[in-house]
C-alpha positions as CSV (number, residue, x, y, z in Angstrom):
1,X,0.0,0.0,0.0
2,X,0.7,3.3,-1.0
3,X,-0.1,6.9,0.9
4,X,-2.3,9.0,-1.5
5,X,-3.1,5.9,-4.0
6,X,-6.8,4.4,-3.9
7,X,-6.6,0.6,-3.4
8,X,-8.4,0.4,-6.4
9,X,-5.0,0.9,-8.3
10,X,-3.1,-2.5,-8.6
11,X,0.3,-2.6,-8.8
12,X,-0.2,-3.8,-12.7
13,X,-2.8,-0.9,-12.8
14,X,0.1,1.3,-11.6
15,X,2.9,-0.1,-13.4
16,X,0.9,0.6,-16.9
17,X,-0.7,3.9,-16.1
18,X,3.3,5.4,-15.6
19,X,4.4,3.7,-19.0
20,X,1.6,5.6,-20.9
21,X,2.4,8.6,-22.9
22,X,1.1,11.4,-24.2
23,X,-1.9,10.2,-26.3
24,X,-2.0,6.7,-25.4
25,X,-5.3,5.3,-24.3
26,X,-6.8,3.1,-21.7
27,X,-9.9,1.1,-22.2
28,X,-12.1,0.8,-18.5
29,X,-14.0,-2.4,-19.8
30,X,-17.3,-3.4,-18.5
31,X,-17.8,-7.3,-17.5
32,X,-19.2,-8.1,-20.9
33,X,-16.4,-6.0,-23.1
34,X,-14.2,-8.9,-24.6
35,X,-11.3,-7.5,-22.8
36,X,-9.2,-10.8,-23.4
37,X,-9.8,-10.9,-27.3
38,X,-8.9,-7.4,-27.5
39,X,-6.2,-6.2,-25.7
40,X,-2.7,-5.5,-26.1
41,X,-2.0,-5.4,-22.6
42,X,-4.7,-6.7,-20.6
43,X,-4.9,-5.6,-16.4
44,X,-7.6,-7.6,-14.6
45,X,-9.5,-5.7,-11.7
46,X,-12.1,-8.4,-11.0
47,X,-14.3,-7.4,-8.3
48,X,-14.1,-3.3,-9.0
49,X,-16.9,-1.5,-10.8
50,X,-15.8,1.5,-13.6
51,X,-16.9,4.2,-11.5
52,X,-14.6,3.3,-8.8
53,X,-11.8,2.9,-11.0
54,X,-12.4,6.0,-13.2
55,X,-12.5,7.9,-10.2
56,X,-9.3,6.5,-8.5
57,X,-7.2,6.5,-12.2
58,X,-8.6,10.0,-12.6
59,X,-7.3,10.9,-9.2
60,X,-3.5,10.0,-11.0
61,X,-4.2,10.4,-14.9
62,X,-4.3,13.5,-16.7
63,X,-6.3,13.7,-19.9
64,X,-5.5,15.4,-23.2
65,X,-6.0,18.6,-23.1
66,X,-5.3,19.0,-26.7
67,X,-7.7,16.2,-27.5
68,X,-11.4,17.8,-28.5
69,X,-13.2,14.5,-26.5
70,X,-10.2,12.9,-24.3
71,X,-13.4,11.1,-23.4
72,X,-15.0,8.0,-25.3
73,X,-17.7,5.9,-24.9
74,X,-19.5,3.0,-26.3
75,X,-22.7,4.4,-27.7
76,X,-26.0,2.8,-27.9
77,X,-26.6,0.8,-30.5
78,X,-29.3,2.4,-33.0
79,X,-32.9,1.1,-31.5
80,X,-32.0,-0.4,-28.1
81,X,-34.0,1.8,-26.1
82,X,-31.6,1.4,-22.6
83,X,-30.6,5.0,-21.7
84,X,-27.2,4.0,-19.8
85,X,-27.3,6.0,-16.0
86,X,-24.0,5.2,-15.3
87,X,-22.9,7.9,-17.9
88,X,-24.5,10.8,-15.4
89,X,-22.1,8.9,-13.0
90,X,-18.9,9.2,-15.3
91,X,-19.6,12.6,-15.9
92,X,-19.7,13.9,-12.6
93,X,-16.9,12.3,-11.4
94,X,-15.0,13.5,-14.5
95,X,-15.9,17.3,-13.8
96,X,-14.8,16.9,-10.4
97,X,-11.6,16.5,-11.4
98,X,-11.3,18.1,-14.3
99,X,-13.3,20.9,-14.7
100,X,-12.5,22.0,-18.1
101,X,-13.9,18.6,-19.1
102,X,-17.2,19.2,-22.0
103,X,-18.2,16.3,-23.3
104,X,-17.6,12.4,-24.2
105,X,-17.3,11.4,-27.6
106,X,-19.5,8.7,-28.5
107,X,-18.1,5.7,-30.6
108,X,-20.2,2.9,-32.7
109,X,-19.7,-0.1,-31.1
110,X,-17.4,-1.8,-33.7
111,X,-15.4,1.3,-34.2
112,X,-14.9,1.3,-30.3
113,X,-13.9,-2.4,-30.6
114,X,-11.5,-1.4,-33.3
115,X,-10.4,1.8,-31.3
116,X,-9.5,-0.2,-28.0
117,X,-7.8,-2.7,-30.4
118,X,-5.2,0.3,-30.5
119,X,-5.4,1.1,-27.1
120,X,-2.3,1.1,-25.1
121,X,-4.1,-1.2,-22.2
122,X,-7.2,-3.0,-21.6
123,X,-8.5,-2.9,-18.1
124,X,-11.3,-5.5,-17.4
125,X,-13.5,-4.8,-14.3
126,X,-16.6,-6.8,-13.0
127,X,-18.9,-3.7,-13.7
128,X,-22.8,-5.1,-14.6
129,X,-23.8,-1.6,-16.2
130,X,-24.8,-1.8,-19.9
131,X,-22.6,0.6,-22.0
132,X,-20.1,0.9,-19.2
133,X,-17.2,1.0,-21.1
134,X,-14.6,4.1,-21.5
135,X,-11.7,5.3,-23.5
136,X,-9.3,8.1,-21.7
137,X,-6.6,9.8,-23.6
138,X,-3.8,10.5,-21.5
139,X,-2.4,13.7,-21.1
140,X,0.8,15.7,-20.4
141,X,1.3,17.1,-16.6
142,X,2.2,20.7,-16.8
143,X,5.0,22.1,-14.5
């Protein structure tokens, strides 16, 4: 353990969110996202929902500020009629901590498969919530 670091982050978690650059992208996966099939680098956090873990990478992670949407999400596919809630949750914890934060972009769901195909790391939670799953661009710390 850590002072300052949510027990959320693994040392895996850890390990890959320092080797990111500028641009690179992590994929928070929902239970049902085929992390396994998909990933380049694949971090398991079985047991953790996406909200915790957005909020705790989030706390460590700065997003692109170049980036129009650093933000991505799986959108709904065209006629399902399931409004995801858990997007009302992203967003707030988002603004919290970054405030200059204006909206996701939202990604068909095969061009999100193909998009987290070419993301840096795949992290695979046990979150339930339909359309859980997120893309962040990672950022540059400014001195």
């Amino acid at each position: 353990m850590l002072k300052g670091i949510s027990p959320a982050i693994s040392p895996d978690l850890i390990k890959i969110l320092m080797e990111m650059g500028h641009g690179d992208e992590l994929v928070i996966a929902d239970g049902n996202f085929p992390s396994a099939s998909i990933a380049q680098r694949l971090v398991r956090a079985d047991g953790l929902g996406c909200t915790v873990l957005l909020d705790a990478i989030l706390n460590l992670f700065p997003l692109d500020q170049y980036a129009v949407n650093p933000v991505a999400l799986m959108a709904v596919v065209p006629d399902d009629p399931y409004q995801p809630v858990i997007w009302d949750e992203y967003r707030n914890i988002i603004k919290q901590l970054e405030p200059d934060f204006t909206d996701f972009d939202y990604v068909e769901r095969f061009a999100f498969y193909e998009r987290a195909r070419k993301a840096y790391a795949v992290l695979a939670t046990s979150e339930m919530a339909l359309y859980a799953n997120i893309i962040l661009k990672k950022g540059v710390i400014q001195s």
